[in-house]
C-alpha positions as protocol buffer text, in pm:
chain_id: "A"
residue {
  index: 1
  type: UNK
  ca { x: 922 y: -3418 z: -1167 }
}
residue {
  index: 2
  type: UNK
  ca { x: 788 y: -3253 z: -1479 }
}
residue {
  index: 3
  type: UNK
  ca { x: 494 y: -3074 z: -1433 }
}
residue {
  index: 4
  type: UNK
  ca { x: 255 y: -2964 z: -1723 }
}
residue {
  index: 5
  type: UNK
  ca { x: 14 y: -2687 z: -1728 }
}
residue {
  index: 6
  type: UNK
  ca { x: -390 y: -2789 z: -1666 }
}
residue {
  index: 7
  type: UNK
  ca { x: -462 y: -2533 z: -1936 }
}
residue {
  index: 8
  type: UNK
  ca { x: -233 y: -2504 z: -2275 }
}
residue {
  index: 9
  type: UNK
  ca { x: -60 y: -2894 z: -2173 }
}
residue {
  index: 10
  type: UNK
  ca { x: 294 y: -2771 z: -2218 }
}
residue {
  index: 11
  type: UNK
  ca { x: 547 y: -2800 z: -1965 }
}
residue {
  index: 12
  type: UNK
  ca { x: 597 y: -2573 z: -1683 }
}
residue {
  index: 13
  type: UNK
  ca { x: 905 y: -2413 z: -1585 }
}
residue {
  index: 14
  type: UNK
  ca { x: 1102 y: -2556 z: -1240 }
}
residue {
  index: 15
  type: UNK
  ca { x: 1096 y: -2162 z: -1078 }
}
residue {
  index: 16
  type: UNK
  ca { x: 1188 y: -2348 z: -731 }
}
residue {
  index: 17
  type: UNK
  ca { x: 1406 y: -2082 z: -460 }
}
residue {
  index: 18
  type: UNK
  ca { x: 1704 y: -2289 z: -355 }
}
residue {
  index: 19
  type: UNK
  ca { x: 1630 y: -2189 z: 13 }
}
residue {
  index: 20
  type: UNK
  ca { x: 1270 y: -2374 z: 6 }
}
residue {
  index: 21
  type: UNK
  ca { x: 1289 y: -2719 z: 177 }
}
residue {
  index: 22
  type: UNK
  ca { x: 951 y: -2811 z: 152 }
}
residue {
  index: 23
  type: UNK
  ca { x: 787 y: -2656 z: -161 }
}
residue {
  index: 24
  type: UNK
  ca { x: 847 y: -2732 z: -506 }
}
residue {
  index: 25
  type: UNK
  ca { x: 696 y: -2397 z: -762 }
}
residue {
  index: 26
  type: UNK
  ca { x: 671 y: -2458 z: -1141 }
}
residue {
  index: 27
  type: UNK
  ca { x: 510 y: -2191 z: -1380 }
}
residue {
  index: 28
  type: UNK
  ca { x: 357 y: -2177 z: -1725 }
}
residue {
  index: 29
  type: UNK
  ca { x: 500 y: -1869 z: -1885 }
}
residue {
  index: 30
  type: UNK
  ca { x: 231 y: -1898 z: -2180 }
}
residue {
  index: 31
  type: UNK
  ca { x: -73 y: -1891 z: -1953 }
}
residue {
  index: 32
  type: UNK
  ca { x: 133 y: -1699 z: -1661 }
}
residue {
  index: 33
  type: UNK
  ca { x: 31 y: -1954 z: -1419 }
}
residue {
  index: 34
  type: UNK
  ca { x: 177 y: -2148 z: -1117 }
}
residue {
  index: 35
  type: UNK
  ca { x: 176 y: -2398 z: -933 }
}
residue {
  index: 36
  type: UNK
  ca { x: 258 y: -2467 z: -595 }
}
residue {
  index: 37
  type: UNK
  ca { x: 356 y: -2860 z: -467 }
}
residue {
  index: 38
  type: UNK
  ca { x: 454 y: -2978 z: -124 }
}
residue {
  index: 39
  type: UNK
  ca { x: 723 y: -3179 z: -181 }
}
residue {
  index: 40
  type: UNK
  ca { x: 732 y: -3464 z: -451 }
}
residue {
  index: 41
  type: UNK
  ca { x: 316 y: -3485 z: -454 }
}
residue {
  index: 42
  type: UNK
  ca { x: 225 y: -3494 z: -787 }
}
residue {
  index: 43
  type: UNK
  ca { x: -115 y: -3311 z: -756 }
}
residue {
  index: 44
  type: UNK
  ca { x: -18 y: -2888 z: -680 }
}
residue {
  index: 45
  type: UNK
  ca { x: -134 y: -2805 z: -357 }
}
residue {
  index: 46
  type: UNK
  ca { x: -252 y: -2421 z: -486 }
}
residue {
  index: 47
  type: UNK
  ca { x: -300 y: -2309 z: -865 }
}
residue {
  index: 48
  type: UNK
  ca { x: -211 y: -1924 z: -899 }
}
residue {
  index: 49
  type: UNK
  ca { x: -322 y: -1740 z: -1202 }
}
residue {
  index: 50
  type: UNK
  ca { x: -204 y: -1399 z: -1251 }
}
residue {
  index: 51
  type: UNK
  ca { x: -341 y: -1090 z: -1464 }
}
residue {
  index: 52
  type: UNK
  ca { x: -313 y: -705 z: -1444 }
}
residue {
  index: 53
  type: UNK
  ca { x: -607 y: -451 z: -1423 }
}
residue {
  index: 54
  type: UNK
  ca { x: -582 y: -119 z: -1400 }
}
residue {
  index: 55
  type: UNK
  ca { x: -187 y: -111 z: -1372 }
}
residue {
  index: 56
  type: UNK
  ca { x: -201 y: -363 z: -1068 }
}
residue {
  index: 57
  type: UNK
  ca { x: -187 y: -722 z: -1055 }
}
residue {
  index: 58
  type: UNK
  ca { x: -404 y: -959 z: -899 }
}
residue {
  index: 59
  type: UNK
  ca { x: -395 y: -1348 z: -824 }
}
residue {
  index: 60
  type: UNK
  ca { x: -660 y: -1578 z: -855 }
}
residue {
  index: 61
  type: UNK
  ca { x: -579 y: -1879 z: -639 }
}
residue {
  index: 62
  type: UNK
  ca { x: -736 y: -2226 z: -660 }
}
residue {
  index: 63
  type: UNK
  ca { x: -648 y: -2428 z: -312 }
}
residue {
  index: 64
  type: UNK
  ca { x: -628 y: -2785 z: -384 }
}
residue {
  index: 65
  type: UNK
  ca { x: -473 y: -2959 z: -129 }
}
residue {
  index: 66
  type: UNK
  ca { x: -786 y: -2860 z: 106 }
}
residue {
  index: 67
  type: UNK
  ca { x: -1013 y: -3165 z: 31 }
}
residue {
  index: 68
  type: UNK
  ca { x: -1298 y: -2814 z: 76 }
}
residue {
  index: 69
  type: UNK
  ca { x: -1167 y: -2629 z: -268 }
}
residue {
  index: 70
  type: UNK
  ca { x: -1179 y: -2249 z: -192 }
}
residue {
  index: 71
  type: UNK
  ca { x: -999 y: -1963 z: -431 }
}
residue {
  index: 72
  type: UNK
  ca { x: -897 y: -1654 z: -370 }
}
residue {
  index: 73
  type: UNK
  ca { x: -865 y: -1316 z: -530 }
}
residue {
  index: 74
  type: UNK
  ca { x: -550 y: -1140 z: -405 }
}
residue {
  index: 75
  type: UNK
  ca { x: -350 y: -815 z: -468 }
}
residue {
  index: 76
  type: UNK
  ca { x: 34 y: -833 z: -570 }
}
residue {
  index: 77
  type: UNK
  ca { x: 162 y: -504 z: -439 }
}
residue {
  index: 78
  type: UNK
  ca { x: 521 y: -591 z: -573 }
}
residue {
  index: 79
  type: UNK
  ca { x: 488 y: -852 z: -904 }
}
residue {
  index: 80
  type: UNK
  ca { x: 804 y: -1090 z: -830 }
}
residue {
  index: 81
  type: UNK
  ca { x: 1003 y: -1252 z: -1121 }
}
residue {
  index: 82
  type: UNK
  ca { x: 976 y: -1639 z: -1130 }
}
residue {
  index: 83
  type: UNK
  ca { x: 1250 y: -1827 z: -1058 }
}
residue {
  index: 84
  type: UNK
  ca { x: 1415 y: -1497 z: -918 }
}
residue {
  index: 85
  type: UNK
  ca { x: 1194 y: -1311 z: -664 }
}
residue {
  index: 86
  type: UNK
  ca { x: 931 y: -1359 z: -508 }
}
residue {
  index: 87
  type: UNK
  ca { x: 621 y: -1155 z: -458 }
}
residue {
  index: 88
  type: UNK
  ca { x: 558 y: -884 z: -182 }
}
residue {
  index: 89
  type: UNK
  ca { x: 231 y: -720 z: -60 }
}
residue {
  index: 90
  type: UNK
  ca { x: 15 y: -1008 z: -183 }
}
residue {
  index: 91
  type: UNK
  ca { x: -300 y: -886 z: 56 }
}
residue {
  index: 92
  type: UNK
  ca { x: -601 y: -1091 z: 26 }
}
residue {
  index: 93
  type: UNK
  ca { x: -913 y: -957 z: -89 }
}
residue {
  index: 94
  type: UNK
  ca { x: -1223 y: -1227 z: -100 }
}
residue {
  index: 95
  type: UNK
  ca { x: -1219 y: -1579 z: -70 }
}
residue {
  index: 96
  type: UNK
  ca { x: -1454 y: -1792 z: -212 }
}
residue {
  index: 97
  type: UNK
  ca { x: -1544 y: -2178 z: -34 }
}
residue {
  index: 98
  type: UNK
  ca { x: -1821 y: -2263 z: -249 }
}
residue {
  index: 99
  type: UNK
  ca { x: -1890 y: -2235 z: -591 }
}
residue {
  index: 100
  type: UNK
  ca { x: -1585 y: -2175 z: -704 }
}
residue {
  index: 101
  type: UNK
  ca { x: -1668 y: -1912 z: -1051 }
}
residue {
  index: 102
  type: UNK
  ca { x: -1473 y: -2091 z: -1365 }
}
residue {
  index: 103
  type: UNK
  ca { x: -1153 y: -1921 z: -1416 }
}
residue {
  index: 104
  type: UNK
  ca { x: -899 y: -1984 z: -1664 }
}
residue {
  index: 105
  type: UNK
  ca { x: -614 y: -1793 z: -1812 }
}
residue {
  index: 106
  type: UNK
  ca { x: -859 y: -1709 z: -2120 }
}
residue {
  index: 107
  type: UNK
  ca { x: -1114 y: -1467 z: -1890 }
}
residue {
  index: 108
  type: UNK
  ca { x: -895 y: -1462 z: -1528 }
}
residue {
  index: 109
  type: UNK
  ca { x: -891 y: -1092 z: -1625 }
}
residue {
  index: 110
  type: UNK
  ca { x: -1267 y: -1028 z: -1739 }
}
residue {
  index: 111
  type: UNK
  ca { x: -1379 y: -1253 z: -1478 }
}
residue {
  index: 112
  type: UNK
  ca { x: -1177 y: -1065 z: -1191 }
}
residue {
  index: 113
  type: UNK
  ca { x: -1264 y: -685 z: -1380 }
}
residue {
  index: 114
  type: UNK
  ca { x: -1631 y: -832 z: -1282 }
}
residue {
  index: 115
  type: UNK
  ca { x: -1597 y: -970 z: -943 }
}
residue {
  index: 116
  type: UNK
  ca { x: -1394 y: -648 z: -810 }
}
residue {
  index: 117
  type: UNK
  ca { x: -1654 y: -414 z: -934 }
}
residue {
  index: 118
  type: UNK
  ca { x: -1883 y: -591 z: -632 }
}
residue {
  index: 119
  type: UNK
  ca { x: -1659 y: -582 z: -386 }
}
């Protein structure tokens, strides 16, 4: 299955573990974004876009697969390496179940600098 990115339309990297059985990861290194299948499906079941502020990095993630679209702002205590390791400390912060705020790689970071100043 070749997957391409929602936002720049090239294809995404197969960054897959060899010990998953289920899901099936693919990530855009020119947007830094991934996403997250169960199984074959051809629709990802999350959309994880990543950005650093302040010296940490955060995760804005967009759950498809619930038919009730949510995303959430987390915090990636220990960035992993795609493909090679996976992330640790990833603690969320606020989730959002309606009306979801427009994010995109362009302005995940101005748009998350915003939010976190609120909460």
């Amino acid at each position: 299955m070749n997957t391409i990115c929602h936002f720049c339309n090239k294809e995404t990297a197969n960054v897959t573990q060899e010990s998953w059985k289920i899901l099936k990861v693919y990530f855009c290194f020119n947007c830094l974004t991934e996403y997250v299948h169960f199984g074959e499906n051809i629709d990802p079941a999350y959309i994880h876009l990543y950005t650093t502020i302040n010296n940490k990095m955060y995760r804005w993630s967009t759950n498809c697969y619930d038919k009730h679209q949510n995303g959430t702002i987390a915090y990636v205590k220990e960035p992993g390496i795609p493909g090679v390791k996976l992330n640790e400390g990833v603690k969320g912060i606020k989730t959002f179940k309606s009306n979801l705020p427009t994010i995109t790689p362009d302005n995940v970071n101005a748009k998350l600098k915003f939010i976190l100043l609120f909460l």
